[in-house]
C-alpha positions as a Markdown table, in Angstrom:
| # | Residue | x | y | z |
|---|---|---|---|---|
| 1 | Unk | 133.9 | 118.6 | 87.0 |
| 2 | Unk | 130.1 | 117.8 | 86.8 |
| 3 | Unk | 128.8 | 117.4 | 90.9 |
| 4 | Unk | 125.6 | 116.5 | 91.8 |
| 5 | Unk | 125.8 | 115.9 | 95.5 |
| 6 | Unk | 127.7 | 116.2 | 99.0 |
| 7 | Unk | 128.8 | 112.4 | 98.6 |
| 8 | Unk | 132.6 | 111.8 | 97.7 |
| 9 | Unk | 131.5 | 110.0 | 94.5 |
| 10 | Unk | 128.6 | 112.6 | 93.5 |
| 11 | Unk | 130.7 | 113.9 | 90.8 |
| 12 | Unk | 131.9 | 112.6 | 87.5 |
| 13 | Unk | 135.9 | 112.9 | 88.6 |
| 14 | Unk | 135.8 | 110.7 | 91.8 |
| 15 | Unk | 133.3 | 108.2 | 90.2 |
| 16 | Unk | 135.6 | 108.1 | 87.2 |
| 17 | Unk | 138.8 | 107.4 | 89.6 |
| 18 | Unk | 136.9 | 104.3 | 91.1 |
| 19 | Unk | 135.8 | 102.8 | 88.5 |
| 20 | Unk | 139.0 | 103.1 | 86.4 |
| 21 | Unk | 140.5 | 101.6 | 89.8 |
| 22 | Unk | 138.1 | 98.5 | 89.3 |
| 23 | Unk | 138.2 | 98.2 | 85.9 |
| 24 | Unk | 142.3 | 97.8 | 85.6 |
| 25 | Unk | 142.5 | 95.3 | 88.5 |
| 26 | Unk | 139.3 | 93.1 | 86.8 |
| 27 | Unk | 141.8 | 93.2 | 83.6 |
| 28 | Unk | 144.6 | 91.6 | 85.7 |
| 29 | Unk | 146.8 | 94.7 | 86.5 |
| 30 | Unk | 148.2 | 94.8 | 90.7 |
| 31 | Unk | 147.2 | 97.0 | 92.7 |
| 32 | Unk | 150.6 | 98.8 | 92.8 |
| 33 | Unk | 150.6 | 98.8 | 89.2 |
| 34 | Unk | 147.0 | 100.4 | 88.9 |
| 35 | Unk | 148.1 | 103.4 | 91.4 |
| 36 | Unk | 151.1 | 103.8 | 89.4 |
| 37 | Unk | 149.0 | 103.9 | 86.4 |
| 38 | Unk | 146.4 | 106.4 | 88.2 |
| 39 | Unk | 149.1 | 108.8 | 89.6 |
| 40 | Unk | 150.6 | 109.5 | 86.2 |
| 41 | Unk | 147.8 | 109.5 | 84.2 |
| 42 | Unk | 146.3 | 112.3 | 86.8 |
| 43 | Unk | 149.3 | 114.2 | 87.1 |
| 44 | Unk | 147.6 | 117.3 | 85.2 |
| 45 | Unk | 145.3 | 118.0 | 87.9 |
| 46 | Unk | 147.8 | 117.0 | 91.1 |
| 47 | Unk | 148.0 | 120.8 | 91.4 |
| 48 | Unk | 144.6 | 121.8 | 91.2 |
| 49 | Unk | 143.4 | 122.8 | 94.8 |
| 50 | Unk | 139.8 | 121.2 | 93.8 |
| 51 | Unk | 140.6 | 117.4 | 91.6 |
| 52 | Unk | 144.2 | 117.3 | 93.0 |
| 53 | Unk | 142.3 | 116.6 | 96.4 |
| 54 | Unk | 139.5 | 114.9 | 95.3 |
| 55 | Unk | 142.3 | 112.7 | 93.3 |
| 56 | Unk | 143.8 | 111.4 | 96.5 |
| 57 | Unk | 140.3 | 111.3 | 98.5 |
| 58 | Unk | 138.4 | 108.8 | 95.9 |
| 59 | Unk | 141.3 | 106.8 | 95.4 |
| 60 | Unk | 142.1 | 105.9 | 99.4 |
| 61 | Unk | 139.0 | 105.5 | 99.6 |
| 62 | Unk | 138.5 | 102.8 | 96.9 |
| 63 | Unk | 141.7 | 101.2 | 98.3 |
| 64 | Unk | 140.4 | 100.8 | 101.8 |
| 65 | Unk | 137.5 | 99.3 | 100.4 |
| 66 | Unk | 139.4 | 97.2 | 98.8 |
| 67 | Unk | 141.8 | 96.0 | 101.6 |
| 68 | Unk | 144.6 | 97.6 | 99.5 |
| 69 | Unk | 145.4 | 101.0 | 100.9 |
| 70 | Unk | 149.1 | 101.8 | 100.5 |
| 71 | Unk | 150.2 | 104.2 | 103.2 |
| 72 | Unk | 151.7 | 106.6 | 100.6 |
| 73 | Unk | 148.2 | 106.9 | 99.2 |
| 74 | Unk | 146.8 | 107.1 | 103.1 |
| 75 | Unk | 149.2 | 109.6 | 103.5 |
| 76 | Unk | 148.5 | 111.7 | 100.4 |
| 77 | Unk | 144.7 | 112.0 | 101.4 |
| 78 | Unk | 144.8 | 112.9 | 105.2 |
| 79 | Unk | 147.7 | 115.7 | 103.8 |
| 80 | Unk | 144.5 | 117.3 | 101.6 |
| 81 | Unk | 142.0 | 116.3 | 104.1 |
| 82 | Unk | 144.3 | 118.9 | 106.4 |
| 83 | Unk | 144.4 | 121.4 | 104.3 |
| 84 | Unk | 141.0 | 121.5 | 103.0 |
| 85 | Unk | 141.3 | 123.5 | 100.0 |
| 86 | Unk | 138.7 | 121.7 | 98.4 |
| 87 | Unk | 136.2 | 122.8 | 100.5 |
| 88 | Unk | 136.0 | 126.5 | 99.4 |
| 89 | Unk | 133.9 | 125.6 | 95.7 |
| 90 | Unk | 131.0 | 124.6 | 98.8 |
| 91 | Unk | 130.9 | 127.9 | 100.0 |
| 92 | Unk | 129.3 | 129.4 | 97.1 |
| 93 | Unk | 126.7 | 126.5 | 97.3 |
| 94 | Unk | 125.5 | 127.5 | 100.6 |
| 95 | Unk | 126.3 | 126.9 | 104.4 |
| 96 | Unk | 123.8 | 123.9 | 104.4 |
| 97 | Unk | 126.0 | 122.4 | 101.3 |
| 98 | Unk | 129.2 | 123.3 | 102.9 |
| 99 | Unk | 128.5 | 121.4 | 106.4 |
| 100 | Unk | 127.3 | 118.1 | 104.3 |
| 101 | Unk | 130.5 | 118.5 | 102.3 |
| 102 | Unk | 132.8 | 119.0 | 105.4 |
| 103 | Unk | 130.7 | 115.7 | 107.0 |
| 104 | Unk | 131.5 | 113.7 | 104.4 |
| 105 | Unk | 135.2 | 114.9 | 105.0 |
| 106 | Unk | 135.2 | 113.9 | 108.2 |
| 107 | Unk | 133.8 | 110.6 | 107.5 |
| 108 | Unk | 136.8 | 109.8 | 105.4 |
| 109 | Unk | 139.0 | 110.4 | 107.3 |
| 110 | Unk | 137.7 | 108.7 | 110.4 |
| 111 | Unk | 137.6 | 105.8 | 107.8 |
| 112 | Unk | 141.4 | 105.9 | 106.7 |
| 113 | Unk | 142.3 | 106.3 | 110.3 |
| 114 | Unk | 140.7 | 103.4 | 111.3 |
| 115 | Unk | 141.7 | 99.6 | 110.3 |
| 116 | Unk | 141.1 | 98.4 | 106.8 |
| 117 | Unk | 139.2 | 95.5 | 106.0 |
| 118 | Unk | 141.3 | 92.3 | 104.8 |
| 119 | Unk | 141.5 | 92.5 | 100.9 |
| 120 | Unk | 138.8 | 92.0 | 98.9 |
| 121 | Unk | 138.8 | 89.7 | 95.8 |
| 122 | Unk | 138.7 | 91.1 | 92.3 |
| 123 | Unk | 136.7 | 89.0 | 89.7 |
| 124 | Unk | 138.7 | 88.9 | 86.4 |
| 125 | Unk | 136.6 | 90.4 | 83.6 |
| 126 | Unk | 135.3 | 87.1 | 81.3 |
| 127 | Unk | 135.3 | 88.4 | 77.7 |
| 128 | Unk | 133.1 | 87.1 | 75.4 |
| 129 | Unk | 134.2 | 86.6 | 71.3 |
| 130 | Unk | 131.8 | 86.1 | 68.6 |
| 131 | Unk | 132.6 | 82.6 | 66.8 |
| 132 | Unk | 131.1 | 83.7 | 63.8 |
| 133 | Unk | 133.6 | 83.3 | 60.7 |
| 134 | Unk | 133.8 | 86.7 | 58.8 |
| 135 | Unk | 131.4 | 86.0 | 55.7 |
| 136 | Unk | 128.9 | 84.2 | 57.1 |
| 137 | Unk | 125.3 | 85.3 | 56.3 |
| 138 | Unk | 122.4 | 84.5 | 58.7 |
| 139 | Unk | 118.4 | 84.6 | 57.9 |
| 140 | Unk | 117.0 | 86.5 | 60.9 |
| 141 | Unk | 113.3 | 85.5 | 61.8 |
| 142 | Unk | 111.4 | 88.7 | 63.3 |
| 143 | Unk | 109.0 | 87.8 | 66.3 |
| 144 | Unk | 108.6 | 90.8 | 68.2 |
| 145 | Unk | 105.2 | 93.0 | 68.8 |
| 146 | Unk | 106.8 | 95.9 | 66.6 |
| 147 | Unk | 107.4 | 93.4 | 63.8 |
| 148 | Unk | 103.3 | 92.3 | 64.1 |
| 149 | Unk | 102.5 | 95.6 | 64.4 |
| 150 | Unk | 104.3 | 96.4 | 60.6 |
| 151 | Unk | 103.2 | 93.7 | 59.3 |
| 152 | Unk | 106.5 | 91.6 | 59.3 |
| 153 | Unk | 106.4 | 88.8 | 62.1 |
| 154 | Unk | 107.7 | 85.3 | 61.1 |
| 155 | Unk | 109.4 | 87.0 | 58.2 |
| 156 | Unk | 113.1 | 87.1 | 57.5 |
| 157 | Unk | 115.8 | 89.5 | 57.0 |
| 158 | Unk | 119.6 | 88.6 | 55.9 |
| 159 | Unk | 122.3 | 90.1 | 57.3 |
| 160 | Unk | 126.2 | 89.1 | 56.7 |
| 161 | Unk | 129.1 | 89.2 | 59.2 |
| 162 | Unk | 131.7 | 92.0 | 57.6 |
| 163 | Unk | 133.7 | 92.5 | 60.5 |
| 164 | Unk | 134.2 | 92.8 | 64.4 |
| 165 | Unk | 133.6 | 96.0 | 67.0 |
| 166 | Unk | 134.7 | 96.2 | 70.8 |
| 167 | Unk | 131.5 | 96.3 | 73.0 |
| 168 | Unk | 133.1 | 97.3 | 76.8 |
| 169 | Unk | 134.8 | 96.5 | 78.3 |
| 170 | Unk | 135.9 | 94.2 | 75.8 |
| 171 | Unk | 133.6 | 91.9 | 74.0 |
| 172 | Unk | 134.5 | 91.3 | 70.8 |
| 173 | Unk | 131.4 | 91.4 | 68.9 |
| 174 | Unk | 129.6 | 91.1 | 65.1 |
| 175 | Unk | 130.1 | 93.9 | 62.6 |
| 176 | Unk | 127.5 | 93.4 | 59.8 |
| 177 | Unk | 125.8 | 94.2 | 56.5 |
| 178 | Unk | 122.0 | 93.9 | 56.1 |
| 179 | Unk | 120.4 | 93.1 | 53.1 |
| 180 | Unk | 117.7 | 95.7 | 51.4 |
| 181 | Unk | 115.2 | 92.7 | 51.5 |
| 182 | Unk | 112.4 | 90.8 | 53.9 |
| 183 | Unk | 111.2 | 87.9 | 52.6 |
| 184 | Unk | 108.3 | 85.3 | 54.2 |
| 185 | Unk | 110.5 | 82.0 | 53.7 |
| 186 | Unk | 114.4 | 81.8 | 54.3 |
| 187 | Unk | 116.2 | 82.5 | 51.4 |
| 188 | Unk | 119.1 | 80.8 | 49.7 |
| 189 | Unk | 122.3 | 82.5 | 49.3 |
| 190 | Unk | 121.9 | 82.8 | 45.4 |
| 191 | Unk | 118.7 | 84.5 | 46.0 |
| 192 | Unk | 120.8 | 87.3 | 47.6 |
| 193 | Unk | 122.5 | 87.9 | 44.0 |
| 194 | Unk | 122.0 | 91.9 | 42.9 |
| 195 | Unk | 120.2 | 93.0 | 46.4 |
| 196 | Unk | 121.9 | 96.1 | 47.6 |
| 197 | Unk | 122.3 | 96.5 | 51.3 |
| 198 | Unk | 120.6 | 98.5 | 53.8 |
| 199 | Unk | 121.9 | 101.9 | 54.6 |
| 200 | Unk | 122.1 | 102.4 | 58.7 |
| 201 | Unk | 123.4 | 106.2 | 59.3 |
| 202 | Unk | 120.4 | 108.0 | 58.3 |
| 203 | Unk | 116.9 | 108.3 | 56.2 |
| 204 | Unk | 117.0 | 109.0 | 52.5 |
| 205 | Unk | 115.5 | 112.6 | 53.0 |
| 206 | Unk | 119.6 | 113.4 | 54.3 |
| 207 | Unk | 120.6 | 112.4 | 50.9 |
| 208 | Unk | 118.3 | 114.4 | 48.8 |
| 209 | Unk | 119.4 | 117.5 | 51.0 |
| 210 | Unk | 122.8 | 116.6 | 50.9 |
| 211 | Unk | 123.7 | 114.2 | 47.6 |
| 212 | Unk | 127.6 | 114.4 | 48.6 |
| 213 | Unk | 127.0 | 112.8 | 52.1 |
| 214 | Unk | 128.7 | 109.1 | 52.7 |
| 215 | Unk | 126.7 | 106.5 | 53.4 |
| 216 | Unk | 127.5 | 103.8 | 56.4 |
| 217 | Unk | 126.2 | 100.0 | 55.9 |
| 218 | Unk | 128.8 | 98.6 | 58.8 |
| 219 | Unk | 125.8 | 97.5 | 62.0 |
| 220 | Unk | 127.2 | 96.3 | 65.2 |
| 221 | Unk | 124.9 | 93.3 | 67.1 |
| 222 | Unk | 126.1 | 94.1 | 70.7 |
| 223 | Unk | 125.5 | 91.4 | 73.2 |
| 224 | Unk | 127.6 | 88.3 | 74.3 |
| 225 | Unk | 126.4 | 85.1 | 74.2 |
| 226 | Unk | 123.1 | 84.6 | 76.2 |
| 227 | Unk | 121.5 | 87.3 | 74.7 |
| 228 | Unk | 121.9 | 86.4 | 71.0 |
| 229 | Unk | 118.8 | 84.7 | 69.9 |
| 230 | Unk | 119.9 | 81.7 | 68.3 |
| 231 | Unk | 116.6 | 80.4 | 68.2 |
| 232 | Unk | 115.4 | 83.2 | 65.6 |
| 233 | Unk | 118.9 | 82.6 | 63.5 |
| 234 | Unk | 119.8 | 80.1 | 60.5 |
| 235 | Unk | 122.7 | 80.2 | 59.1 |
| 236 | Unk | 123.0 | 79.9 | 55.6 |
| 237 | Unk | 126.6 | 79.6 | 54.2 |
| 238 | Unk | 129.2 | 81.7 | 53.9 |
| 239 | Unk | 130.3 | 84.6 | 51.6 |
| 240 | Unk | 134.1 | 85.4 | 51.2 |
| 241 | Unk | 134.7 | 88.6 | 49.1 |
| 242 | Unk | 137.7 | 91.8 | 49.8 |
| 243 | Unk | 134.9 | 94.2 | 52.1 |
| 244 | Unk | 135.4 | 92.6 | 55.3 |
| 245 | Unk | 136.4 | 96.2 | 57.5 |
| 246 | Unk | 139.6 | 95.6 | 59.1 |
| 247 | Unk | 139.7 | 95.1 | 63.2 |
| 248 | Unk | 141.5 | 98.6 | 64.7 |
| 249 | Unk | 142.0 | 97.3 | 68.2 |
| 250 | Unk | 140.4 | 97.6 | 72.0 |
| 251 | Unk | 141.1 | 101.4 | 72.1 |
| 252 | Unk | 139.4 | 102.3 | 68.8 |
| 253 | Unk | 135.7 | 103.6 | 68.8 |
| 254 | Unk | 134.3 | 103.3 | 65.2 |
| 255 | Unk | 131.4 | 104.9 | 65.5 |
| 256 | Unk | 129.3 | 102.2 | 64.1 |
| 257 | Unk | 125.8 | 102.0 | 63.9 |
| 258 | Unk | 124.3 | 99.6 | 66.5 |
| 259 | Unk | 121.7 | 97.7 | 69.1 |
| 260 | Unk | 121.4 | 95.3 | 71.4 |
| 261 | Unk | 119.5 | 92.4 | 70.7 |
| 262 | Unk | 116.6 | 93.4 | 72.4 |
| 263 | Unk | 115.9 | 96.2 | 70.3 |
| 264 | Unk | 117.3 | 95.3 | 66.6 |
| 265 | Unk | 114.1 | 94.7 | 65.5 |
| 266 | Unk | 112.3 | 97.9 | 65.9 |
| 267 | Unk | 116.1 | 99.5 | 64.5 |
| 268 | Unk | 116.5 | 97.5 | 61.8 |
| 269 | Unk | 112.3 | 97.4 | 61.0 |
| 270 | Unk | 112.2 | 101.1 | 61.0 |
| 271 | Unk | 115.9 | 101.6 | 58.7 |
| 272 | Unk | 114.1 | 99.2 | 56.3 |
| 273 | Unk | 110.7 | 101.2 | 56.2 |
| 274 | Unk | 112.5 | 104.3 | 55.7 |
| 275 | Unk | 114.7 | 103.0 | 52.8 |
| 276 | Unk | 112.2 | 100.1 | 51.0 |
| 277 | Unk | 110.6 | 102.9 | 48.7 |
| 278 | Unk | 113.7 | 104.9 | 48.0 |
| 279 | Unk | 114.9 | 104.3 | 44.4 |
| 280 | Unk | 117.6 | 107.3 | 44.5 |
| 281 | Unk | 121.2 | 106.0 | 43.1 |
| 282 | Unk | 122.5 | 105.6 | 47.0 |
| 283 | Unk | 122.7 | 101.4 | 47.4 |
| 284 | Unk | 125.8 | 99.7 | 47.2 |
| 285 | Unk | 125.4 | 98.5 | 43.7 |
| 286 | Unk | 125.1 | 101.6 | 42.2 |
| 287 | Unk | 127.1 | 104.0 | 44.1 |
| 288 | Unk | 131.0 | 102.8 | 45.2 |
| 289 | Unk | 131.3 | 106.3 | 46.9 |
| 290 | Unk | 130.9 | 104.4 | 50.6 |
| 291 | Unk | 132.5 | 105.3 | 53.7 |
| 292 | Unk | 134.7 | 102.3 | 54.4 |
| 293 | Unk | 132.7 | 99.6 | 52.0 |
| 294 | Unk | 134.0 | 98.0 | 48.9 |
| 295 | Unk | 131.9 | 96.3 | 46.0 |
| 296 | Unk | 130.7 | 92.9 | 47.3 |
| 297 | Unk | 132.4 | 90.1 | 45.6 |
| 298 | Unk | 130.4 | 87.4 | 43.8 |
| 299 | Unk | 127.8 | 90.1 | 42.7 |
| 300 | Unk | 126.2 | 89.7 | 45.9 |
């Protein structure tokens, strides 16, 4: 357990308890349901002098703040804050460490001993989905200082939508393929024909080193809907085709490439710098050795 402080929530195991506390109530579980949830999933460490205390301290204390203290929980936490096991890992820190960590002790339980405040509401998360259809390619105007400062403001770059990614704590955002191409005017979707796409995982020198490494093209645009710039984006049909990259669910962490709209293009400017030159047999068309991306369809 990383600790940083005296505080109850200056270390990464109480911090963690609250905000897992938070986060299952804002995605419509009950409060009896979340503790329930919390108990079992924590049952490895209900014997451990040190997180089996701190365990039943964070959560009672969350649940107070909450209005929602159950009085097993109570119960649980002034048993530990008896006992005071937890204390002893202080000792080593110091006598000055020690008294800050037994204040905040005493705090607590002054707190759980006294009246809780009425409960407090719990604003359901509202998750955002990206309406774009899978296949649909989008001209991307760049307008950014970077983009002046290499020489590509008021140009264009093409990206299309392959697939979808889980953003937290649950958007459901754009999975795409850029196109190995900048161009001063907005293209048409036959001008696409033939361009391979833009590699995101790493620079070309990694391939020359290592000519059996995989390639990635899958980008994720994370952001919900006020920050995607629609102003800088025109759409310009739709490409079906067999490599859309199939959704693997809430729980899954792909691993993907990524930015936030705010900083794609200084990530995507300096991927297209580092590949523009490179004539190497690693692009799409040339190479169907690619970590989880099939030949486009339509020779695009």
């Amino acid at each position: 357990m990383g600790a940083w402080g005296t505080s109850l929530y200056a270390n990464d195991y109480a911090s963690d308890i609250r905000g897992d506390y938070v986060d299952m109530l804002r995605r419509g579980k009950t409060n009896d349901e979340v503790v329930k949830i919390l108990t079992h999933d924590n049952q490895g460490v209900m014997d451990d002098d040190e997180e089996g205390a701190l365990f039943w301290f964070a959560l009672a204390d969350t649940l107070w703040n909450y209005g929602r203290l159950q009085d097993s929980v109570k119960e649980k936490a002034l048993y530990f804050l008896e006992l005071n096991k937890e204390s002893e890992r202080w000792r080593d820190a110091g006598q000055k460490q020690l008294e800050a960590w037994q204040k905040t002790l005493d705090k607590l339980k002054k707190k759980l001993l006294s009246e809780q405040p009425p409960e407090k509401k719990v604003s359901p998360y509202r998750f955002y989905k990206n309406p774009w259809q899978l296949g649909d390619v989008y001209a991307y105007q760049f307008s950014s200082d970077y983009s002046k400062e290499q020489g590509y403001f008021g140009q264009y770059i093409v990206f299309r939508k392959v697939g979808e990614d889980v953003e937290w704590p649950g958007h459901i955002i754009p999975t795409v393929h850029f196109y190995k191409r900048i161009t001063p005017d907005i293209p048409a979707l036959d001008d696409l024909h033939n361009t391979p796409l833009l590699p995101q995982n790493h620079y070309p020198a990694l391939f020359i080193k290592k000519p059996e490494a995989e390639i990635e093209y899958a980008f994720n645009l994370y952001g919900t809907n006020r920050a995607v710039p629609k102003d800088r984006l025109t759409l310009l049909g739709n490409i079906p085709g067999d490599d859309f990259l199939p959704f693997l669910g809430l729980d899954f962490y792909t691993g993907y490439q990524g930015s936030i709209w705010k900083f794609i293009e200084v990530n995507i400017i300096n991927q297209f710098n580092a590949w523009k030159d490179d004539d190497a047999p690693h692009n799409v068309l040339r190479d169907a050795r690619v970590s989880g991306v099939r030949m486009p369809s339509k020779g695009v």
